[in-house]
N, C-alpha and C positions, 0 to 999 in steps of 0.2 A: 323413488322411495315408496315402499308402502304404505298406505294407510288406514289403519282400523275401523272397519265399521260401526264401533261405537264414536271416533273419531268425525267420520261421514255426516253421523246422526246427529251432531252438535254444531254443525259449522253454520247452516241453516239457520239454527237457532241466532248464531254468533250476527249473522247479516242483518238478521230483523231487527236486533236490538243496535245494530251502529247503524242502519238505517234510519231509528227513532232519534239517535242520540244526533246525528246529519241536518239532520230535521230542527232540532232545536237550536240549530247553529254549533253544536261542541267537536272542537279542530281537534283533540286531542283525547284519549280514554284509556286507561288503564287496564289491563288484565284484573284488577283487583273491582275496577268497577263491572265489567262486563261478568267477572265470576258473579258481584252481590246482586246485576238485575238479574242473575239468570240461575239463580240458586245453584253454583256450582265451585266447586275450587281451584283456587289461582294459579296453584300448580296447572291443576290440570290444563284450564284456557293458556297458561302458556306456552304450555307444550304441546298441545295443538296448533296455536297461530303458529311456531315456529317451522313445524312440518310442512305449511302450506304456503306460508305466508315470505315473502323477501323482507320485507318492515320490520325493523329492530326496534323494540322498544327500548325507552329510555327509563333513566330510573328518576323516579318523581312526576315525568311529565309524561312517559306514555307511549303509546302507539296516537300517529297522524291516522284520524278517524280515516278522510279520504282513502288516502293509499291504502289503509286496510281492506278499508268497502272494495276496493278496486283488485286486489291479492286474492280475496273471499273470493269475487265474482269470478275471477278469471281462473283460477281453480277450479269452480263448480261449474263452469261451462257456460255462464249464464247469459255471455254474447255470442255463445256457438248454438244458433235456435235448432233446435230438433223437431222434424216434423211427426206427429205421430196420426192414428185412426183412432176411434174408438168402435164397439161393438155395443147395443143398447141403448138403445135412446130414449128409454123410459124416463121415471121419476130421476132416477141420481146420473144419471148419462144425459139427460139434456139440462140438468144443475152446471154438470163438467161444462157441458159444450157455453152453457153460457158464461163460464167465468174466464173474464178477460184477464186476471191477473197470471195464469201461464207463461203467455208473451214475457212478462219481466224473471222470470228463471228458466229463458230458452227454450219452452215448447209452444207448439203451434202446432196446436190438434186442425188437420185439414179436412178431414171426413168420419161421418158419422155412419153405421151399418145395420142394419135390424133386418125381423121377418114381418113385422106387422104394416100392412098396406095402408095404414092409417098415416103412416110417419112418414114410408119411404116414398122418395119425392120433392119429400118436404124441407126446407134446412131450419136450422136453431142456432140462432147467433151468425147467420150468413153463413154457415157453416151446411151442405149439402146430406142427406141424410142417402144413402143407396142401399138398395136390395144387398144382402149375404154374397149372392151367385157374384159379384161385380167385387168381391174380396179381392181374388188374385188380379183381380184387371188393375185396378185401382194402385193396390200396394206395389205390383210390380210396374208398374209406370213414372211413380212419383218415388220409387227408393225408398219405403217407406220402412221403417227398421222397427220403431216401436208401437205395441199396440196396447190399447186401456179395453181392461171389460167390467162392461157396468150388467150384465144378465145374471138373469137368477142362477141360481147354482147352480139346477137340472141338468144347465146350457153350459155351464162356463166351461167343462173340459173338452166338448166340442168346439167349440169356438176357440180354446187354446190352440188347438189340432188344426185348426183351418188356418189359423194364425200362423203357426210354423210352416205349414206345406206351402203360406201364400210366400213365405221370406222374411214374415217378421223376426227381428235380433231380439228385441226384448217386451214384456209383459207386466205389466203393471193391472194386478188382479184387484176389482174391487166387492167379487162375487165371495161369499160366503161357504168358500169350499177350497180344499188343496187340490191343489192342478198338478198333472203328470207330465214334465216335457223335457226333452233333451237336455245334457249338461251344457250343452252349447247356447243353452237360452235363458238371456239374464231373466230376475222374477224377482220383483216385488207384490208382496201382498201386504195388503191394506184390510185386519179385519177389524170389520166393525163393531164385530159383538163382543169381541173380549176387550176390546178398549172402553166398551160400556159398563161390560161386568166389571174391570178395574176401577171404574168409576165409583160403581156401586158399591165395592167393597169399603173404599175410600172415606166414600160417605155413611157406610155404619162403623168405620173405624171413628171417623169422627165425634159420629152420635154418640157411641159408648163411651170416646173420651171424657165427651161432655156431662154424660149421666153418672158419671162416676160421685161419689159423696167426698165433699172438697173438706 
C-alpha cells in the first residue's frame, strides 16, 4: 500500500511522543490522546496508524502503547540499520558525526570525508574522517547506499556527482542549495534557512497578535 508523504512526515512525530508516554509507564493511548499532544486531528492519526500499523484500536481504551511503538518501528525501518557516509566535517558534519541518537532510527554513519588536511586523518566520535579521492574505495567496499552533505554550497553539487558516480542510492542534503541528480536518486533536503525564515515569520505573527488594542 502506498503511503503519503505527508503521512511519512507524521509517523516520527507519532513514535516520540508513545515513546514519552512508554516512559511514564502508560500501556495503553488513544488516537485522541496522540492527536491533543501533537496538535493534530484524530481522524487523521487514525487513519495513518491504520495504514501502517496491525494494532486495532479499541473504543474507550485504545491502542496497546507497546505493540504500537513496535508497528511504528517496524515500518520505519528502525531495526533495519543503514550504513551511511557523510561528506564535511566541519561545524554541522562533525555535530552529525557526534550524535549517537542515529543508532536508535537505524543509521550508522561509518565514515566521514573532507579536503581539509587539518581533519582528514582524524575521526569524531570514533568515527574515521578520509580524504575525498578514498570516496569510491570506501563506499564501494562497504555497500554503502546513502550519503549526508554537510559542505558549503559552492561544494555540494560536486560532491552530490562524486556521490552518484561512487554508487551512492540516496542523499540526504544539508547544504544550502538545490542539487541536480538522477531520478534514480532518493533526496532529501534539509533547509535551514527557510525553516528559520518560518520561524521568523511566526514570531512577528505572533508580536502583531499581541500588539493588537484588546
Amino acid at each position: 500500500m502506498e503511503v503519503s508523504k505527508a503521512t511519512l512526515n507524521r509517523l516520527p512525530a507519532y513514535l516520540r511522543f508513545l515513546y514519552e508516554l512508554d516512559r511514564q509507564g502508560v500501556t495503553r493511548v488513544s488516537s485522541t490522546t496522540i492527536a491533543g499532544g501533537l496538535d493534530l486531528n484524530p481522524v487523521q492519526v487514525r487513519k495513518d496508524i491504520a495504514v501502517v500499523s496491525t494494532v486495532a484500536g479499541k473504543p474507550k481504551t485504545g491502542y496497546i502503547t507497546k505493540e504500537l511503538i513496535a508497528d511504528l518501528e517496524n515500518f520505519l525501518g528502525y531495526h533495519n540499520t543503514r550504513d551511511a557516509i557523510l561528506v564535511g566535517a566541519g561545524g554541522l558534519g562533525h555535530a552529525i558525526l557526534g550524535y549517537d541518537g542515529f543508532a536508535k532510527y537505524g543509521l550508522n554513519v561509518v565514515a566521514a570525508f573532507d579536503i581539509d588536511g587539518g581533519v582528514v586523518g582524524t575521526s569524531i566520535n570514533g568515527k574515521p574522517v578520509y580524504d575525498m579521492s578514498r570516496l569510491p574505495e570506501i563506499v564501494g567496499r562497504f555497500n554503502i547506499q546513502l550519503g549526508i552533505i554537510t559542505v558549503p554550497s559552492q561544494a555540494a553539487q560536486e560532491v552530490a556527482d562524486r556521490m552518484v558516480a561512487a554508487g551512492i542510492k540516496a542523499i540526504w542534503n544539508f547544504a544550502a542549495k538545490h542539487l541536480n541528480v538522477p531520478a534514480n536518486i532518493a533526496m532529501k533536503h534539509e533547509d535551514l534557512a527557510a525553516s528559520l525564515a518560518l520561524l521568523r515569520m511566526q514570531l512577528v505573527s505572533m508580536d502583531d497578535a499581541n500588539n493588537q488594542p484588546q
